[in-house]
N, C-alpha and C positions, 0 to 999 in steps of 0.2 A: 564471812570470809575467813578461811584459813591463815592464821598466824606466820607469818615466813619464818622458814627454818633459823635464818640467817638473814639480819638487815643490817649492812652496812653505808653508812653515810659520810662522804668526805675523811676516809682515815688517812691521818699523815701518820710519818715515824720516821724518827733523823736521830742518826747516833752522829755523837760528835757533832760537829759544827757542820761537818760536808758529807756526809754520807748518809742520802738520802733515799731510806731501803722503801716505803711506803710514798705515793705523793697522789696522796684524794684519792681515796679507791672508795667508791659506789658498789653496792654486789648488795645482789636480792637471791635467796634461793628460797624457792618453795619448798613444803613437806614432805619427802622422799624422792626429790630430785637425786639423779647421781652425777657429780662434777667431779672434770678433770681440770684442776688448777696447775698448768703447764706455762714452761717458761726458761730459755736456761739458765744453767746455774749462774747465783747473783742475782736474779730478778728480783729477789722479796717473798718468793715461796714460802720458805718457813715463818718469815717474820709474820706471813699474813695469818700463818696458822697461828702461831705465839698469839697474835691477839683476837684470833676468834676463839681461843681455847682457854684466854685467860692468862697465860705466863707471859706476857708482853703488855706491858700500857702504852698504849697509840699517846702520839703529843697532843693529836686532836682529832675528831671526830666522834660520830656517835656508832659502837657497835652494841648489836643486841643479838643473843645467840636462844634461840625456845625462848624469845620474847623476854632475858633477862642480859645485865650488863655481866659480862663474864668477870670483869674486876670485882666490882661491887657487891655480885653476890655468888661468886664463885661458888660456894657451899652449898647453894641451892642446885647450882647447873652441873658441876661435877658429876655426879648421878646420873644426870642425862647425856654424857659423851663419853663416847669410847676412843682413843688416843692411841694408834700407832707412832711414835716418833720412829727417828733415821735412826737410834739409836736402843740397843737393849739393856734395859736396866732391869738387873735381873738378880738377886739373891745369890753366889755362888752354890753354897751350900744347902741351898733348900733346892727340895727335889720338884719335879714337873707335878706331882700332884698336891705337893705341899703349896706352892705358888698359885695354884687358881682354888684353893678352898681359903686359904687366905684372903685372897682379893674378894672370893665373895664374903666372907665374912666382913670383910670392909664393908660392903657395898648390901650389909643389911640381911643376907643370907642366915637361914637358919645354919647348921653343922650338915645335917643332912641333905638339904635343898644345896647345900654348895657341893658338897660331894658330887650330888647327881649330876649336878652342872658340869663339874670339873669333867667326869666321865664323859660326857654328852660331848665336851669341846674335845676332851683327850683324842675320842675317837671321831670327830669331824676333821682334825688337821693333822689323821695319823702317827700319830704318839703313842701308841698303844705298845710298843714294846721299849717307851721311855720314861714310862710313868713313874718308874722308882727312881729312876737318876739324878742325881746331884744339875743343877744347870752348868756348871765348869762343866760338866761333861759329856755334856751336848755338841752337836757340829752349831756350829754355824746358822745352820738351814733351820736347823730343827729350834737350835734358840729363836729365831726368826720365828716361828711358828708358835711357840710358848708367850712371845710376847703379842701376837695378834689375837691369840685367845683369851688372853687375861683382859683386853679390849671389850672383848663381851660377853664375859661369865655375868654382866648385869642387865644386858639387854637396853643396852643404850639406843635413844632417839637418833641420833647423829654420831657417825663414823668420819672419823678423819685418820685416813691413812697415807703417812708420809713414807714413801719409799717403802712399802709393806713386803716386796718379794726381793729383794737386792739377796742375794746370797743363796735363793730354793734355784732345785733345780727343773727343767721343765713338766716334771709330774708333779712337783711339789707345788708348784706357780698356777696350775692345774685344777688340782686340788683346793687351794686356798682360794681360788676365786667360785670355785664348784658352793664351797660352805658359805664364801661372802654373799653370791647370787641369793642362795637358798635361805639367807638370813633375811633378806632384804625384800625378798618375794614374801616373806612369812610374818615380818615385822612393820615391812613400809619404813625403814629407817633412812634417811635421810646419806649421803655419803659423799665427803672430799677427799678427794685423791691427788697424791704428785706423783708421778712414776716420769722416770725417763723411758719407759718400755708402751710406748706408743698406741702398738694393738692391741694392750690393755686398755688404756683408755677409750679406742675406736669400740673396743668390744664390749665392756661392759660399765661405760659410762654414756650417758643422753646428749649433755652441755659440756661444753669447757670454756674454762676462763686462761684467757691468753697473757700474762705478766710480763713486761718488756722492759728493765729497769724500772721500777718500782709503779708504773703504770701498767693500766689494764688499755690491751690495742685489742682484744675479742672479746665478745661476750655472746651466747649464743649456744645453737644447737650444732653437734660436729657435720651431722650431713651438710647441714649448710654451710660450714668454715671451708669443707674439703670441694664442694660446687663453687664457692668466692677466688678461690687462688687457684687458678688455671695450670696445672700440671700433667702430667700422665708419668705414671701408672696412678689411679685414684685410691690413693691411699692418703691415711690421716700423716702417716712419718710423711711423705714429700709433700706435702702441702706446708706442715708445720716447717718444717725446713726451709723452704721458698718464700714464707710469708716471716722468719725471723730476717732471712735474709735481705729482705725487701725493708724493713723495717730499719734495721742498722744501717744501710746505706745511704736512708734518708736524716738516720739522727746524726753518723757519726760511729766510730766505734764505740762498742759496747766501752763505759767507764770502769776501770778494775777495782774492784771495792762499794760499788758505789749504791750496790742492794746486795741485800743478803734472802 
């Protein structure tokens, strides 16, 4: 039997004394599943990423990520994940190709093999007439693009992308999902995703995991979330929609604070 990508069991996580971002979350994914880990803002999104990735300690539970504790042995799993965050941390001064022959050199690359790589990504996420540039002098969009590249100048197991297109525009949104698809067909990589951009998730993820203040209320395949919650037009945005809706009126309003 195949090793799960991702086993989660019972994770809690409580900052402070009342803020309760994590409460028991269960999550199994298998080897090259694609998840959309949906929810709105507050749910526990990123904290669940934080500690599948390692930069977050759960207060309890057990997580295992390619069958190792992301805390415990971080050094060994790093390697095997590629990490979009919401945020670009990026070098000002070092240029688009100075930044992915760097990162492979991190990540074990000869000088040459990272070159080639850098090339390979420059021209999958259209960079090609920004290869000499400084990153200050990037738009937006295109830093956005430099940072999802350097995610896999190493051919990571597991993709976790948080908010991967916020800033491209619809060619550009396009195109990134054109090279993620292509990467995933050709590797079998494993992928978590947050977007608020919906028909990404209908289009080019299988499952999603449903977050509702710091609990999981779906777990499942989306065909079947979007036949469970009775709407029209069928689509995944008005189902997700109807089925938060439904949710909060049975707990209560959403608590402000009360997941991250």
């Amino acid at each position: 039997m195949n090793q799960p990508a991702i086993d989660l069991e019972e994770v809690k996580k409580t900052y402070g004394k009342a803020v309760q971002a994590l409460r028991c979350i269960s999550l199994n994914v298998d080897p090259g599943t694609k998840v959309s880990l949906l929810g709105p803002n507050g749910a526990g999104k990123s904290t669940l990423i934080g500690v599948m990735t390692g930069l977050i300690r759960p207060d309890r539970g057990r997580v295992r990520v390619c069958g190792v504790d992301p805390i415990m042995e971080s050094t060994a799993l790093q390697s095997r994940l590629g990490v979009v965050s919401q945020t670009n941390d990026l070098d000002p001064l070092a240029t688009v190709m100075d930044h992915l022959v760097f990162q492979g050199r991190i990540f074990g690359l000869s000088r040459k093999t990272a070159r080639g790589k850098a090339d390979e990504l420059i021209h999958a996420f259209s960079l090609e007439g920004e290869r000499a540039k400084k990153a200050k002098a990037l738009s937006g969009g295109n830093q956005r693009k430099l940072h999802c590249a350097l995610a896999m100048v190493h051919d990571p197991e597991i993709l976790f992308l948080d908010e991967p297109t916020v800033g491209l525009d619809p060619i550009g949104r396009a195109r990134f999902w054109s090279t993620i698809d292509s990467y995933q067909n050709r590797t079998g990589a494993s992928m978590i995703l947050t977007t608020q951009y919906l028909e990404e998730a209908d289009r080019h993820t299988d499952q999603m995991v449903l977050l509702i203040e710091g609990q999981i209320h779906y777990e499942g395949k989306i065909s079947a979330f979007k036949t469970k919650v009775q709407a029209s037009p069928c689509s995944l945005e008005d189902r997700y929609v109807e089925w938060v809706h439904e949710m909060e009126s049975l707990q209560g309003p959403m608590r402000r604070g009360d997941a991250q």
